[in-house]
C-alpha positions as CSV (number, residue, x, y, z in Angstrom):
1,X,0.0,0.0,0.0
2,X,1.6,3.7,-1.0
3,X,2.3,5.8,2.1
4,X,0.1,8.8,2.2
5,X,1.3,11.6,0.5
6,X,2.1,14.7,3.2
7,X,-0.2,17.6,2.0
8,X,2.0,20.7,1.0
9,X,1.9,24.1,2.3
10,X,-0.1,25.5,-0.7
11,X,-2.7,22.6,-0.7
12,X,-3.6,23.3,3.2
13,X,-4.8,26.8,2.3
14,X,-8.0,26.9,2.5
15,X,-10.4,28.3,-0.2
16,X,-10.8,31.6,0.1
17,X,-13.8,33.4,-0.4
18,X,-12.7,36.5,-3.0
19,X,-15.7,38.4,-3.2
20,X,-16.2,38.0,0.8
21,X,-12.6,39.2,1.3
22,X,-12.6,42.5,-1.2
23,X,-15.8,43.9,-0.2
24,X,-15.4,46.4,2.1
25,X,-17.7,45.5,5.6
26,X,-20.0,48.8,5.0
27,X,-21.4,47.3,1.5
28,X,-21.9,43.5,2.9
29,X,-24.9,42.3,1.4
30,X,-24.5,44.2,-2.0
31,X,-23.7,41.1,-4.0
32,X,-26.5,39.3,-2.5
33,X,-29.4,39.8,-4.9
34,X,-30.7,37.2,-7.7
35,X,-31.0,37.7,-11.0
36,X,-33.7,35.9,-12.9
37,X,-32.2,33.4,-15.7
38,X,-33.5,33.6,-18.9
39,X,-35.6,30.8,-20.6
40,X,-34.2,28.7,-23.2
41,X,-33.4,30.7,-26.2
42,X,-33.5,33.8,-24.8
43,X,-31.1,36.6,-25.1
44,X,-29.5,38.1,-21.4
45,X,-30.0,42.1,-21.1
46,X,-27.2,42.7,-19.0
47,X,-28.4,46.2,-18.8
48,X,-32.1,45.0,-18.4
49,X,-31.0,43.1,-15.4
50,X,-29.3,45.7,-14.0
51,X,-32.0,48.4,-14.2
52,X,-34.5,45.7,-12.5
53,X,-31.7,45.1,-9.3
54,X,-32.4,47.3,-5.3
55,X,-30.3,50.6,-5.4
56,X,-27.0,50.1,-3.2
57,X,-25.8,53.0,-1.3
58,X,-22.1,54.4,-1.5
59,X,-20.1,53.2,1.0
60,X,-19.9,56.9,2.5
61,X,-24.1,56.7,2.3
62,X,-23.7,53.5,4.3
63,X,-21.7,54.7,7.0
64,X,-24.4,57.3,7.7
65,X,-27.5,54.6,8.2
66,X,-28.2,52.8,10.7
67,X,-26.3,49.3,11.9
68,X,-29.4,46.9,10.7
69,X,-29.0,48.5,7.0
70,X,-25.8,46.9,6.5
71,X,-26.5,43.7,7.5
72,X,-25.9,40.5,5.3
73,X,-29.9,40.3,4.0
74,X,-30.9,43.1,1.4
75,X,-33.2,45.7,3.7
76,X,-35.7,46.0,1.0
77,X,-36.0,43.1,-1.9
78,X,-37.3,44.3,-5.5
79,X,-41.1,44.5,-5.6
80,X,-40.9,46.6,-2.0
81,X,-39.1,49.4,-3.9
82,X,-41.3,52.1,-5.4
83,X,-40.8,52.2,-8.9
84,X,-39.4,55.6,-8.7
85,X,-36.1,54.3,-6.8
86,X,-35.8,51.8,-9.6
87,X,-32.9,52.8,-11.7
88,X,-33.8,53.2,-15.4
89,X,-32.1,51.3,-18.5
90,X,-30.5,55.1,-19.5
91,X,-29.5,55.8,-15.7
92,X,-27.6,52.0,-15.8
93,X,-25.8,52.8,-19.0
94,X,-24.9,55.9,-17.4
95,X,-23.4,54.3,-14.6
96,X,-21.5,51.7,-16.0
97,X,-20.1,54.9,-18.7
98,X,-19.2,56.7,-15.3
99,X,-17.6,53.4,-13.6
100,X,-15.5,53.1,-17.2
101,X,-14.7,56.8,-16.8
102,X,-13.0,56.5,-13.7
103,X,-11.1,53.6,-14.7
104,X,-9.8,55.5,-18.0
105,X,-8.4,58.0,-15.6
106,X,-5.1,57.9,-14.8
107,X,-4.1,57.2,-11.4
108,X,-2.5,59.5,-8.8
109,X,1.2,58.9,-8.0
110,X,1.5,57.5,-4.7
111,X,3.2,59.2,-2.0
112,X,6.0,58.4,0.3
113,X,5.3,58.6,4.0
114,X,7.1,61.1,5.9
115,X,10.0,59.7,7.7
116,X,10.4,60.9,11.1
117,X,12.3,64.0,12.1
118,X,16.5,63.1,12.4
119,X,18.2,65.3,14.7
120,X,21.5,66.6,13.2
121,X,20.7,64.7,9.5
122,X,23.3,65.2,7.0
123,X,25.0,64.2,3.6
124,X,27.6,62.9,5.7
125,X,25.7,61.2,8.4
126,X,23.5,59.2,5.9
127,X,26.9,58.4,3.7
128,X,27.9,56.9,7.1
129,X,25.1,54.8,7.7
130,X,25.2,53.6,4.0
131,X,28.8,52.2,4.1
132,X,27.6,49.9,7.6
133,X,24.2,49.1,6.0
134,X,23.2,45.4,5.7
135,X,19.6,45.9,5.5
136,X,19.7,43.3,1.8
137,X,22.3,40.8,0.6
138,X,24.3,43.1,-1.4
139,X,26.2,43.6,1.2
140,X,28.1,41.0,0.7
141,X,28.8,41.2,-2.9
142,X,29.2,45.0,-2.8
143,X,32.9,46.6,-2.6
144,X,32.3,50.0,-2.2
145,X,28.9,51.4,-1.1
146,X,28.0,54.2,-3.5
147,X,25.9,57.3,-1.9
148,X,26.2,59.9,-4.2
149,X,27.8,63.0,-5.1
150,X,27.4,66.9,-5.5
151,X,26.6,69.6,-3.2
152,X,24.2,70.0,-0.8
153,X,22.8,73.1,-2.0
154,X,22.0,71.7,-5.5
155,X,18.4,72.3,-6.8
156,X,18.6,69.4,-9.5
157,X,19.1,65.7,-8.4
158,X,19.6,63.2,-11.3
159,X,19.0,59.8,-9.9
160,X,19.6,56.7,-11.7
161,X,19.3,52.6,-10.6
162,X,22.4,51.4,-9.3
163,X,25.6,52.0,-9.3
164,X,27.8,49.3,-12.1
165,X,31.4,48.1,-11.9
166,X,33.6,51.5,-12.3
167,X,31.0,53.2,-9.2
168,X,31.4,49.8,-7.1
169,X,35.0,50.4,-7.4
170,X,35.4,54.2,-6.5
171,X,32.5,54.8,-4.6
172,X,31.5,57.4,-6.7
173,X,28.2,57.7,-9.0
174,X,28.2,57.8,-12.9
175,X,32.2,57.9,-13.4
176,X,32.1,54.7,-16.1
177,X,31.1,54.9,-19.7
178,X,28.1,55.8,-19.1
179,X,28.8,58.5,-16.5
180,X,31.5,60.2,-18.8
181,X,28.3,60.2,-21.5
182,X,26.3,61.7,-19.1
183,X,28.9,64.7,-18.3
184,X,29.4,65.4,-22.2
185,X,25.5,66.3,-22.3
186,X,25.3,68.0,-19.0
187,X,28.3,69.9,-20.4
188,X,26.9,70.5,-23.8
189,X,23.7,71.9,-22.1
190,X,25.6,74.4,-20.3
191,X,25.5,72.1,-16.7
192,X,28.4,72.0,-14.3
193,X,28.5,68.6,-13.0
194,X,29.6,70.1,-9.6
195,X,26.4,72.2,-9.2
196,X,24.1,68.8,-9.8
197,X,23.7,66.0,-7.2
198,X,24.2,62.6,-8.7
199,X,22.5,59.3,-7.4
200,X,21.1,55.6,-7.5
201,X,18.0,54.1,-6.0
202,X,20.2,51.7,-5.0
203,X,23.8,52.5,-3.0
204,X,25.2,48.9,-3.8
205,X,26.1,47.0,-6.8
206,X,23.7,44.5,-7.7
207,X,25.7,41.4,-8.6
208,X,26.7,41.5,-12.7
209,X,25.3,44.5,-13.0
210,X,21.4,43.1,-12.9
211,X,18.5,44.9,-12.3
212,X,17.7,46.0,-8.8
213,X,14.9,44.1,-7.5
214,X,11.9,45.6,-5.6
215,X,12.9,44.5,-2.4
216,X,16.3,46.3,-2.7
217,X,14.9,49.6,-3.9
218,X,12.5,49.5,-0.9
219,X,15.4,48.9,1.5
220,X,17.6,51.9,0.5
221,X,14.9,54.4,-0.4
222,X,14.9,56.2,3.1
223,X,18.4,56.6,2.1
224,X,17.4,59.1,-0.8
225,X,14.6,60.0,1.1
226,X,16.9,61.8,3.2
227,X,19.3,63.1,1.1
228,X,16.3,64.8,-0.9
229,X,14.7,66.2,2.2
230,X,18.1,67.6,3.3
231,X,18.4,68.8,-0.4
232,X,15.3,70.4,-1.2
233,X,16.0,69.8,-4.5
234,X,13.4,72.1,-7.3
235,X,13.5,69.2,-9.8
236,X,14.5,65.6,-10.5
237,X,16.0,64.0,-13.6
238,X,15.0,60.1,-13.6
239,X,17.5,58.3,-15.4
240,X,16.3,54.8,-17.4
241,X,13.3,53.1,-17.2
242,X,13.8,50.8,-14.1
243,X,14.7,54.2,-11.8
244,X,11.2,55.6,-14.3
245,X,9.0,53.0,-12.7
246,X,10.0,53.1,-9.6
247,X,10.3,56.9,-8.7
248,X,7.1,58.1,-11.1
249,X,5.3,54.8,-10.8
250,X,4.9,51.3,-12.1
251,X,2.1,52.2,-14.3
252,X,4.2,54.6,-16.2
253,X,4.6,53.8,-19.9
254,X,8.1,52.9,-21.0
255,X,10.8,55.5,-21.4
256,X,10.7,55.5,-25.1
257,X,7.0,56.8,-24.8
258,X,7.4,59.1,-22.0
259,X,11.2,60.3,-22.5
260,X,11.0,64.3,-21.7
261,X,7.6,64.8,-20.4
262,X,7.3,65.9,-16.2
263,X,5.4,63.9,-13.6
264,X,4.9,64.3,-9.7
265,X,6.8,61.4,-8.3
266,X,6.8,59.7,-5.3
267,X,8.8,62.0,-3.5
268,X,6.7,64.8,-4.7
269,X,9.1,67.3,-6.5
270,X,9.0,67.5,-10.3
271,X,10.4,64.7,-12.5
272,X,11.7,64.6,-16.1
273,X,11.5,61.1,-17.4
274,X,14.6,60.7,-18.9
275,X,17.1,58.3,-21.3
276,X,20.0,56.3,-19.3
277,X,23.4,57.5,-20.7
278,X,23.8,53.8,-20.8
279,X,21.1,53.2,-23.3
280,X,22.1,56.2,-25.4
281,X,26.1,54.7,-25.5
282,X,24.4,51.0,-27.6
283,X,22.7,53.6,-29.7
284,X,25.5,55.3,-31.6
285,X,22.7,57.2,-34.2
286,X,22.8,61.3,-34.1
287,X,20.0,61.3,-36.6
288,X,16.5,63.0,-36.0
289,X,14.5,60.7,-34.0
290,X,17.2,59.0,-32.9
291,X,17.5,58.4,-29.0
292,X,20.5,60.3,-28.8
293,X,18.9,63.1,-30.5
294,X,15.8,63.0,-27.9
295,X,18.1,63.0,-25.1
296,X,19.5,66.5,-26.2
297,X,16.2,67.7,-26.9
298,X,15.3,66.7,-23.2
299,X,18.5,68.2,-21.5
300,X,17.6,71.5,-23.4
301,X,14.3,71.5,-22.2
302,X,15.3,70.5,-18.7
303,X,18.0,73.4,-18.4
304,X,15.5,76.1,-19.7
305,X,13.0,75.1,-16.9
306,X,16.2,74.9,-14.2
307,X,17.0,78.5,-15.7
308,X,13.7,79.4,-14.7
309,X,14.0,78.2,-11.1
């Protein structure tokens, strides 16, 4: 006889009941109305059914009745209502435009909570606690930690992913490649690189250069929280799509799409979407269209509005 196979973790969970779990408790008992089935051969009128269901209060309208109206039986079933408080076919349509309204909006950046007050916080202090952090695994694989650089009165911030090889090894942001591209276009735009702070979500290296997972971006983003209270910086430059997605959102379109256009990010400062230099070094074009050529068209634009400050 085969020995009884030891249930895993996953098959112990319990079934879980979705609709029970997501509604909020003010509207229990909204879901609980029947709708008549059609005969044979029949077509369903979705919005037939609809017009023919008990009005449901807003959740807001809810918290303002009484404790028996929320209760798990409908207060009132369909032929108690007055045909007046029936909704009409139009008013259903109507409703279900509005409901697809609201979800064709785009939605608000979230915010970061305020982190509590630091006595004596500074550039220095949170450098410090950078090198000794061991909040994720990369510090063990790190070989420099990699805070960032510039002064502390700067009113721009560029802030990129992670710091790469040639930052890991210095401890100093953007001095690769791709960091001597990125000084070439401040410079061309009339930037001094000394007058800009330069950053990463991330402080560490990930390990062969990988993307920075979630996790570690969560871990070290008090990090540049600080910094950019203590900065007060007028305006951010996001650089690549990973840092994009993060600091403006994860529903952001990709960087191709949204390349020079502002946002409110998380940190609530204004953001220019912006090429990495590392993108813009595997694309050697200088034509019209060309990423290279967006790039400058986004640095211009970004130093008339930091003229303006």
């Amino acid at each position: 006889m085969a020995a009884k196979r030891k249930k895993t973790d996953d098959e112990s969970i319990e079934a879980i009941d979705l609709i029970t779990l997501l509604t909020p408790p003010s509207a229990a008992g909204c879901y609980e109305v029947e709708i008549q089935r059609p005969l044979p051969g029949e077509e369903f009128d979705l919005l037939k059914a609809a017009a023919d269901l008990p009005d449901v209060p807003e959740p807001a309208q809810l918290r303002s009745l009484p404790a028996a109206s929320t209760s798990r039986k409908p207060s009132a079933t369909l032929h108690q209502l007055p045909a007046s408080d029936k909704p009409s076919p139009q008013q259903s349509e109507q409703d279900i435009e509005n409901l697809l309204t609201g979800m064709r909006k785009p939605r608000k950046p979230t915010r970061l909570q305020p982190l509590p007050d630091i006595a004596d916080d500074s550039l220095t202090r949170i450098a410090d606690e950078i090198a000794q952090c061991q909040k994720c695994d990369l510090c063990k694989t790190r070989n420099k930690t990699v805070p960032g650089a510039g002064p502390d009165s700067a009113r721009l911030v560029f802030i990129g992913e992670a710091p790469g090889g040639d930052e890991d090894a210095t401890g100093i942001p953007f001095v690769g490649r791709a960091g001597q591209h990125l000084d070439k276009i401040l410079a061309a735009a009339g930037f001094k690189r000394e007058e800009v702070f330069i950053c990463n979500i991330l402080k560490c290296r990930p390990p062969e250069n990988r993307d920075p997972t979630l996790s570690e971006m969560i871990c070290c983003t008090p990090y540049l929280q600080r910094q950019l209270r203590l900065l007060k910086p007028a305006l951010i430059a996001c650089l690549g799509n990973v840092a994009v997605k993060f600091v403006i959102g994860p529903e952001s379109p990709g960087i191709t799409r949204i390349h020079g256009q502002w946002f409110n990010s998380i940190f609530d400062i204004p953001t220019m979407a912006m090429y990495h230099p590392s993108f813009l070094l595997r694309s050697q074009g200088r034509e019209k269209g060309s990423p290279n050529w967006q790039m400058w068209q986004d640095i211009q634009a970004l130093k008339q509005r930091y003229d303006s400050l």
